[in-house]
C-alpha positions as CSV (number, residue, x, y, z in Angstrom):
1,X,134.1,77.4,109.1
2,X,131.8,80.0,107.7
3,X,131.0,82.9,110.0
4,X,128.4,85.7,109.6
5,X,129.7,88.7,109.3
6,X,128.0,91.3,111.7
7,X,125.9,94.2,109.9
8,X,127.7,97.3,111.1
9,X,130.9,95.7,109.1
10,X,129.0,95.0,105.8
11,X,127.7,98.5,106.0
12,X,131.1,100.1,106.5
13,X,131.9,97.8,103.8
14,X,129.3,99.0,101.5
15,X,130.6,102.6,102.6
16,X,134.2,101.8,101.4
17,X,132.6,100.9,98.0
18,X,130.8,104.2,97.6
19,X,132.2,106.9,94.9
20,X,129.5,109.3,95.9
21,X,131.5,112.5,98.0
22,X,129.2,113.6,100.2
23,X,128.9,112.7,103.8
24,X,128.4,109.3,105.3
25,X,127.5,109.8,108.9
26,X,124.1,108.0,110.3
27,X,120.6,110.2,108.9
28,X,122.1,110.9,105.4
29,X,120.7,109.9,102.3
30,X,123.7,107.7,101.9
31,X,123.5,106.4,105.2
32,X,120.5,105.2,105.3
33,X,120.4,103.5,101.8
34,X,123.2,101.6,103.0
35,X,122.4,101.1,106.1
36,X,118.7,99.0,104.8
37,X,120.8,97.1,102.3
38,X,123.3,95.7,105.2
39,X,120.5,94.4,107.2
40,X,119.4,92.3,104.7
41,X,122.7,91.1,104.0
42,X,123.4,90.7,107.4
43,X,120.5,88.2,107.6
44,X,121.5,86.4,104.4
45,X,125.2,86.1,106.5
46,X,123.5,84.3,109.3
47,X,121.6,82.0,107.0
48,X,124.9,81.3,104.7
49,X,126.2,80.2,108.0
50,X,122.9,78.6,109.2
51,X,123.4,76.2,105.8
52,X,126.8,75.6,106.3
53,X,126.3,73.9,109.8
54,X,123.4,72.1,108.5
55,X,125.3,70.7,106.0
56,X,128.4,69.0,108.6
57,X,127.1,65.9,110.8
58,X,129.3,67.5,114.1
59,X,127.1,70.8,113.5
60,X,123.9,69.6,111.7
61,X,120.9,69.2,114.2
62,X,117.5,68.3,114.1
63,X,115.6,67.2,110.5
64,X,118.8,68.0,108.6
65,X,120.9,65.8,110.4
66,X,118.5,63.1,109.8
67,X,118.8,64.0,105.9
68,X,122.9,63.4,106.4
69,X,122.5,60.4,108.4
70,X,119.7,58.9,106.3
71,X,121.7,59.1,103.4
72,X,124.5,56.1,105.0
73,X,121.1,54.0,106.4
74,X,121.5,55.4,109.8
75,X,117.6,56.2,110.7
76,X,116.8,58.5,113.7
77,X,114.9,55.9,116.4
78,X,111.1,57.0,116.8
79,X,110.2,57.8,120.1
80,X,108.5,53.7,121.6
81,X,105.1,53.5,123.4
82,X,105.1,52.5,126.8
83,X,104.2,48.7,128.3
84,X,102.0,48.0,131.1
85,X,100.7,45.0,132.8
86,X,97.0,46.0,134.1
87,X,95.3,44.3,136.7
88,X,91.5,44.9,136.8
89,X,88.7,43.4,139.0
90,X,85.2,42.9,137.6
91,X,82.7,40.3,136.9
92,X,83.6,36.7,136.3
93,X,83.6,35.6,132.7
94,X,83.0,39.1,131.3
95,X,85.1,40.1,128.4
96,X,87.4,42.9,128.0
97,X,87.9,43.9,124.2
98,X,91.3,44.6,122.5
99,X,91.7,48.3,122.6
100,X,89.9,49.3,126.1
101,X,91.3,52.1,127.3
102,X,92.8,52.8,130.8
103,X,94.9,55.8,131.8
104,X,96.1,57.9,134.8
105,X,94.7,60.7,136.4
106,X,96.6,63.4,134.6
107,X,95.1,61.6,131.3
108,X,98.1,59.2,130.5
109,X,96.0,56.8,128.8
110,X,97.1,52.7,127.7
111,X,95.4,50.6,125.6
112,X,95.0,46.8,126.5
113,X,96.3,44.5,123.4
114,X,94.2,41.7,123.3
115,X,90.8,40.4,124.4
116,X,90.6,39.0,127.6
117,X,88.4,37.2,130.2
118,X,87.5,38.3,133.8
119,X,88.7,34.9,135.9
120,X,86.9,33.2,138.5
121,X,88.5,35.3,141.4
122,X,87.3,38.0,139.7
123,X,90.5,39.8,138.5
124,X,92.4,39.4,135.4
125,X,96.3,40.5,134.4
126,X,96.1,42.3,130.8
127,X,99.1,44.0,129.3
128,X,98.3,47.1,127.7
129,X,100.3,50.0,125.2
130,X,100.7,53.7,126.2
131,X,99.0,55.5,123.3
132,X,101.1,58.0,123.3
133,X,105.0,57.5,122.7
134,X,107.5,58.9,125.0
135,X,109.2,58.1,128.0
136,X,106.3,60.0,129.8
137,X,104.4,56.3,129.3
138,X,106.5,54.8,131.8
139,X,103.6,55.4,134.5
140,X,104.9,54.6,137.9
141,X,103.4,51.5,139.9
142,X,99.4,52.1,141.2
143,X,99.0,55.0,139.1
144,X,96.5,54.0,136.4
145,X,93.3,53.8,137.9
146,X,90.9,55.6,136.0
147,X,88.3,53.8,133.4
148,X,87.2,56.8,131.3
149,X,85.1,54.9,128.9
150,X,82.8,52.6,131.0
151,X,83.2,48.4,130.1
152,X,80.6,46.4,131.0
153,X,81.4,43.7,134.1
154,X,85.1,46.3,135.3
155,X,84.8,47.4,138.5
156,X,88.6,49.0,139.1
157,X,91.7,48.6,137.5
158,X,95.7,49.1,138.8
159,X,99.2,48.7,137.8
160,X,101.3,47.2,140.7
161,X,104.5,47.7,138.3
162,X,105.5,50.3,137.1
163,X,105.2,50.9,132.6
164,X,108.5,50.3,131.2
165,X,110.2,50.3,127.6
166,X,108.9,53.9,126.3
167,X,111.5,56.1,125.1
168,X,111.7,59.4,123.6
169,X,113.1,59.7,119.8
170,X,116.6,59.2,119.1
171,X,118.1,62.6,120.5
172,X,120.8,64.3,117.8
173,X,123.6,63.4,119.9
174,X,123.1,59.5,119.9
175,X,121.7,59.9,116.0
176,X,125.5,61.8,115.4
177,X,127.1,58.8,117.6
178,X,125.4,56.0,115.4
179,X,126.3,57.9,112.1
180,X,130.2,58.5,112.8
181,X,130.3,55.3,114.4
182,X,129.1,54.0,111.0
183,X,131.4,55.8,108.9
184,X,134.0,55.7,111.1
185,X,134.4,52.1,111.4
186,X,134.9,48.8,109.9
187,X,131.5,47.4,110.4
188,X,131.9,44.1,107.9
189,X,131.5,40.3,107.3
190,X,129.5,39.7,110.2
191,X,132.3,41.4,112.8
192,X,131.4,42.5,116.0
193,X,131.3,46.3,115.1
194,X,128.0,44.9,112.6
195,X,126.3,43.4,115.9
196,X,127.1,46.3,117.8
197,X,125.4,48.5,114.4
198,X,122.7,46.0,114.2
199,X,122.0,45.8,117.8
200,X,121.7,49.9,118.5
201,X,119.4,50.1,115.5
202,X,116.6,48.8,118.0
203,X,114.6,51.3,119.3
204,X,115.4,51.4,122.9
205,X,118.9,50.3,123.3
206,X,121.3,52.9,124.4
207,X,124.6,50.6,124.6
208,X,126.1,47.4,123.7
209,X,129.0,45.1,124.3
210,X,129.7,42.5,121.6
211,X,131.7,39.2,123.2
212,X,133.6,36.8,119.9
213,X,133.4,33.3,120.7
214,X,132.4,33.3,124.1
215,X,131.2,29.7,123.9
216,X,133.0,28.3,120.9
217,X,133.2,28.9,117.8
218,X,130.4,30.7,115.7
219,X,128.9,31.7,119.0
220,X,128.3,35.9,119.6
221,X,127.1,37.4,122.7
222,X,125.7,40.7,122.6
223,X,125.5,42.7,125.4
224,X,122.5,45.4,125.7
225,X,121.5,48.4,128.0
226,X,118.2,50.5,127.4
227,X,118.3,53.9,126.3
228,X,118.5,55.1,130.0
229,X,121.3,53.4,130.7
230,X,119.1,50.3,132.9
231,X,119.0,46.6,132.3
232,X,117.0,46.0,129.1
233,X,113.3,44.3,129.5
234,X,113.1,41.2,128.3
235,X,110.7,42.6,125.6
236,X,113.6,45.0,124.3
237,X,116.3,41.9,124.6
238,X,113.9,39.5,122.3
239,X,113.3,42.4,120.1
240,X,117.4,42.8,119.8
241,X,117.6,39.3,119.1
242,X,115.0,39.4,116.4
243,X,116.9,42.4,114.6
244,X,120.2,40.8,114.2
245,X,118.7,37.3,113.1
246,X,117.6,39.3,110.2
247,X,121.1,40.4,109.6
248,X,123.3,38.0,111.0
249,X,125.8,36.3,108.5
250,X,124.6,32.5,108.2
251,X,126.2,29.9,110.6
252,X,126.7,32.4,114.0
253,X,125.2,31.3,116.9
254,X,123.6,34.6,118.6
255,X,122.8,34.9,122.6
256,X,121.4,38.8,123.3
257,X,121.6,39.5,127.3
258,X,121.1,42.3,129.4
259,X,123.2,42.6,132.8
260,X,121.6,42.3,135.4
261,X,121.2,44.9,138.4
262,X,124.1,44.8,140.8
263,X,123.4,46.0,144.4
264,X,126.7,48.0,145.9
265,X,125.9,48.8,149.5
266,X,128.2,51.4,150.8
267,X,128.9,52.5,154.6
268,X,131.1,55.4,156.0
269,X,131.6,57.3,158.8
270,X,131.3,60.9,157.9
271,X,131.8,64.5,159.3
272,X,129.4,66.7,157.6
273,X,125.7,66.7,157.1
274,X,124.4,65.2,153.7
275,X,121.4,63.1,153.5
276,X,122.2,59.3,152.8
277,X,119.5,59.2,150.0
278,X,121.0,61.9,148.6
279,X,124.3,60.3,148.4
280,X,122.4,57.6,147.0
281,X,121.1,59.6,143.9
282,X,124.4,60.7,143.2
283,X,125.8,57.4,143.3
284,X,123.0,56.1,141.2
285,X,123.4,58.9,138.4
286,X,127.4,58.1,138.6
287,X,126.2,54.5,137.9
288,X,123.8,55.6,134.6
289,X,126.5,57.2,133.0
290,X,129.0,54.8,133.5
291,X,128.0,51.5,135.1
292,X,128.3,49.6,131.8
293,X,131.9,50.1,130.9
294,X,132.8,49.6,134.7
295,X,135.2,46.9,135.4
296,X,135.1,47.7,139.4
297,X,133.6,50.3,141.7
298,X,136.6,51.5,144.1
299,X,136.7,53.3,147.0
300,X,138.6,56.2,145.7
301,X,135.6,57.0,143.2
302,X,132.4,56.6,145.6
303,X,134.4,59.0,148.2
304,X,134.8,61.8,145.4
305,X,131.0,61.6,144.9
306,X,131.0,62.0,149.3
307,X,133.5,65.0,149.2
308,X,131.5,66.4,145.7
309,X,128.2,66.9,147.8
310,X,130.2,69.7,149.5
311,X,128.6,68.8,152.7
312,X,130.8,66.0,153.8
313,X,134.5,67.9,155.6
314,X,135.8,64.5,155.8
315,X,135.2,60.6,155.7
316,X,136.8,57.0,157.4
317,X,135.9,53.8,157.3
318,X,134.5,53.7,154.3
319,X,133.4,50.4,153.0
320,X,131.3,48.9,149.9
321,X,129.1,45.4,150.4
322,X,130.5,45.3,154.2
323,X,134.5,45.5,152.5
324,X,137.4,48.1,152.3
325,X,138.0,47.2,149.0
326,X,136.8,47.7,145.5
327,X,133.8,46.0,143.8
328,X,134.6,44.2,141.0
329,X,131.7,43.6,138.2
330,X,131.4,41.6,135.6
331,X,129.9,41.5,131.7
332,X,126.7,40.5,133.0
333,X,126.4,42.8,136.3
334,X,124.8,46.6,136.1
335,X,126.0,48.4,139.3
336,X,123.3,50.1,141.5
337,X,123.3,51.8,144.5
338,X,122.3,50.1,147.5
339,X,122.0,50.6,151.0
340,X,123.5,53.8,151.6
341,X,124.7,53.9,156.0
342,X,126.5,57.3,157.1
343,X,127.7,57.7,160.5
344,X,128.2,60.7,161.5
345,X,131.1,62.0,163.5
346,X,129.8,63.4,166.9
């Protein structure tokens, strides 16, 4: 690899080259002629080396990495707007245009994405698109409530669930993962390492299992997780399924699931102080990062994450869903954490 040399060595290099006998020490004539011309090869050093890592995919970041990935068909996901369900009361039988705008207090605005008719109860559901894209759309339940351009007949509007399926663009890490996992591997013929391509093409999926034959011949099941690691909407799963009917070899038979959210209660008796939610975030960000490849949850791994608090001397009768045993999970199950009971030794 191509380091920059530092600017004090190409000067004493430049020194070494010198015939001129008279002295070199810092104010000179010399000196300083020298010393002007190192800096400025000093900064052509650190661009030299600047290019080089630009030009590797394990060292390349940001636009130039998507000029090396782009070149093998691996695009960089755009960041995806935000979905919403609305619920606003108003007049009966007044109608609410495509486009009406809704949004937060701190100015998170959705747009609704059809027309729509109050009913005769006097509210209406309307789903609606975060205008902006990020995961800073996924506006948490009763948050939107503002109107800031007044429609005729709306009194009030709400969100009693939360926005969902707006993620941030494709980070270089998981753009780096795609591309090596491209080059890397025999994606071919329809085999499953071309579902699992196809499949994390879609904006929004972060993993994916591919399953051969699980009902038969010509039948595939894919697998998917969103981009933070949760059970996919059913939005993101159609839009998975979509994708790889467009690429599919013909003949396959193509079922697209996401697993589904897998409660893991957990109960211990503990000596030490920490918080049972706290032990319950923990657990949950244990689960993120690895609750799709998990084949069980044991006992041995949630009393690590106990002792890792450093507030816990010492546990017993530790159990998870009511058993001292592990948790098995399946294909289709996500582990969460559940109820979280600590006992503490008196």
């Amino acid at each position: 690899m191509y380091e920059a040399r530092e600017q004090l060595d190409i000067l004493k290099e430049l020194q070494g080259y010198s015939q001129v006998e008279a002295s070199k020490i810092e104010g000179t004539f010399e000196y300083d002629v020298l010393a002007s011309n190192s800096i400025e090869f000093a900064k052509s050093e650190v661009e030299l080396e600047q290019i080089y890592k630009a030009s590797f995919a394990d060292t390349s970041w940001g636009k130039y990495l998507t000029m090396i990935t782009e070149q093998y068909g691996v695009l960089r996901k755009a960041a995806t707007n935000a979905i919403v369900v609305l619920t606003i009361k108003g007049t009966k039988g007044k109608t609410i245009p495509a486009g009406s705008l809704f949004c937060t207090m701190d100015g998170l605005r959705f747009a609704t994405d059809e027309d729509a008719v109050i009913g005769s109860d006097g509210f209406v559901n309307i789903k609606a698109t975060a205008v902006e894209a990020g995961s800073e759309g996924n506006a948490a339940p009763e948050t939107i409530s503002s109107i800031p351009i007044s429609i005729p007949g709306v009194e009030s509007v709400t969100n009693t669930e939360a926005a969902y399926d707006g993620f941030d663009e494709e980070s270089d890490d998981d753009l780096r993962d795609r591309y090596l996992f491209k080059v890397r591997t025999p994606a071919t013929s329809g085999n499953p390492y071309d579902y699992m391509k196809w499949a994390l093409e879609v904006e929004g999926v972060g993993q994916v299992k591919v399953i051969s034959l699980w009902a038969g011949p010509g039948t595939v099941k894919v697998i998917v997780i969103d981009a933070d690691n949760k059970t996919a909407s059913p939005e993101l799963v159609q839009a998975v399924y979509e994708h790889i009917e467009s690429s599919r070899p013909i003949g396959a038979t193509v079922t697209v699931t996401s697993p589904e959210p897998f409660p893991v209660d957990i109960s211990a008796t503990i000596d030490g102080s920490v918080d049972a939610e706290a032990v319950r975030a923990d657990v949950n960000a244990f689960f993120r990062a690895n609750g799709f490849d998990l084949k069980k949850v044991t006992l041995a791994r949630i009393g690590k994450i106990l002792m890792d608090t450093g507030l816990v001397n010492d546990y017993e009768n530790l159990t998870l869903n009511g058993q001292s045993a592990s948790v098995h999970i399946s294909d289709e199950q996500l582990p969460v954490c559940g109820v979280v009971s600590l006992n503490v030794i008196s």
